[in-house]
PATORKOL-792391 format. One record per residue (C-alpha): x, y, z. Coordinates in steps of 0.001 Angstrom, whole numbers, plus 500000, padded with zeros to 6 digits. Layout:
BEGIN
XYZ;...
! end
This chain:
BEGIN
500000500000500000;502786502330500676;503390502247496631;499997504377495916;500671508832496590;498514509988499687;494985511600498389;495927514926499881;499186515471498215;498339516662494478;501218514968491974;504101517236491056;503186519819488462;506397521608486362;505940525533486157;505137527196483194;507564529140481705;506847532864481568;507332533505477207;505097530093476472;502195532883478752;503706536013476716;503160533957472961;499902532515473853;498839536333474701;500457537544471717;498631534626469386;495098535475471025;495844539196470703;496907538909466915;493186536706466186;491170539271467818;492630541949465817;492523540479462821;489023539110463202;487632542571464192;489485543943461239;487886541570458775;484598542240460911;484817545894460568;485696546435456521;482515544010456204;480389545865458405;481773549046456845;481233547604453538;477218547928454352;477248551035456275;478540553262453176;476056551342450703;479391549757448822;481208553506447730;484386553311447401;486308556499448575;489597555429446690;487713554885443340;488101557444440240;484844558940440538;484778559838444035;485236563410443122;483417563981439809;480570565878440971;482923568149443854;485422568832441245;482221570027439219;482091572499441234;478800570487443087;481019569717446469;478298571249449144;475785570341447051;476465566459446186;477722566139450097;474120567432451584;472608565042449645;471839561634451244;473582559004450510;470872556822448699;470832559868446569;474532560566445629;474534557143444516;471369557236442487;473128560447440714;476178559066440145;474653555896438613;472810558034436040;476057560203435201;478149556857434708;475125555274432677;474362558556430746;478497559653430411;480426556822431267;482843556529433894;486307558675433982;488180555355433650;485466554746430258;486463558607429515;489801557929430132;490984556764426804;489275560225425316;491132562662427287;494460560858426669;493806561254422909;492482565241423730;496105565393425755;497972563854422992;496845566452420439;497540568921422733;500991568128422880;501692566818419149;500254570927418665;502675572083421476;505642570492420158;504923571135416672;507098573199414206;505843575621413311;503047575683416094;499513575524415002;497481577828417255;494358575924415933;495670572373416428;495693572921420422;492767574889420325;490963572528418689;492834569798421521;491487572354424033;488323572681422973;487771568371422988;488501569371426870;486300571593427245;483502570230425487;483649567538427380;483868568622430744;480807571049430447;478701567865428917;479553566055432255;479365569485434309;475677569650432423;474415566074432721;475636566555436524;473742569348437061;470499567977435421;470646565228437720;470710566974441003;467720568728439571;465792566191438804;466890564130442381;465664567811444159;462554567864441801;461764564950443667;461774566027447579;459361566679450075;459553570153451039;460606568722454261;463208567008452655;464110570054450289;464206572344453884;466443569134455612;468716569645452001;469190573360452594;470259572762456095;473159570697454880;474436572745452181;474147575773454889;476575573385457587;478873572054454766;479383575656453523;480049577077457137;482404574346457398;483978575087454360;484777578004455939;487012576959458628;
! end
């Protein structure tokens, strides 16, 4: 009998050894992170209705000279808009192979000998042309969107362009 351990005495346990603690913390720390990063770009994915702020269009309509205008409006509405102006224009990276041919006439005319005044106006004018057609399609757009409004809504509008311009400000 003297060969089993005594009930009270627990067996012998080795200590732990204070990094095999400091990785495990490290490993669990590293899996929450990354799972609330994955967590958040997905749940951020549905809060901003899929825009993409790095994407070539996401200044189209500021650059247009619509900034206060386009960022009072709600966001169901901004995209509405800017899916009519990419179905009715095309996108800049569809408009894209246009303006390099408008820029390449401009410079065949700049670097031309002797210079043709028309040849780059004409290169300027492709520019131009096509920037008031989007600046005009744009603009019909956000009237038609506002056509559409409560006067609630229309009054809620105003309020925003009057914040976004004071904030301009600062």
């Amino acid at each position: 009998m003297s060969d089993t351990p005594h009930p009270s005495v627990p067996p012998a346990v080795k200590p732990r050894r204070k990094w095999v603690r400091v990785a495990f913390a490290l490993s669990l720390t590293m899996n929450l992170v990354v799972i609330g990063l994955v967590a958040g770009a997905h749940l951020g994915e549905r809060r901003d209705h899929g825009f993409d702020p790095r994407g070539p269009d996401r200044g189209t309509i500021r650059d247009m000279g619509f900034g206060p205008i386009a960022s009072a409006l709600p966001m169901k509405d901004r995209r509405a808009i800017g899916k009519a102006l990419r179905d009715e224009k095309g996108s800049f990276k569809d408009n894209r192979a246009a303006m390099r041919r408008d820029f390449q006439a401009m410079l065949l005319a700049l670097r031309s000998d002797p210079f043709d005044p028309a040849a780059l106006n004409a290169a300027l004018d492709g520019q131009r042309d096509r920037m008031i057609g989007f600046g005009d399609t744009a603009r019909r757009l956000i009237l038609e969107r506002i056509a559409l409004m409560s006067l609630e809504d229309r009054r809620e509008f105003a309020d925003n362009i009057a914040r976004n311009m004071r904030g301009a400000r600062r």
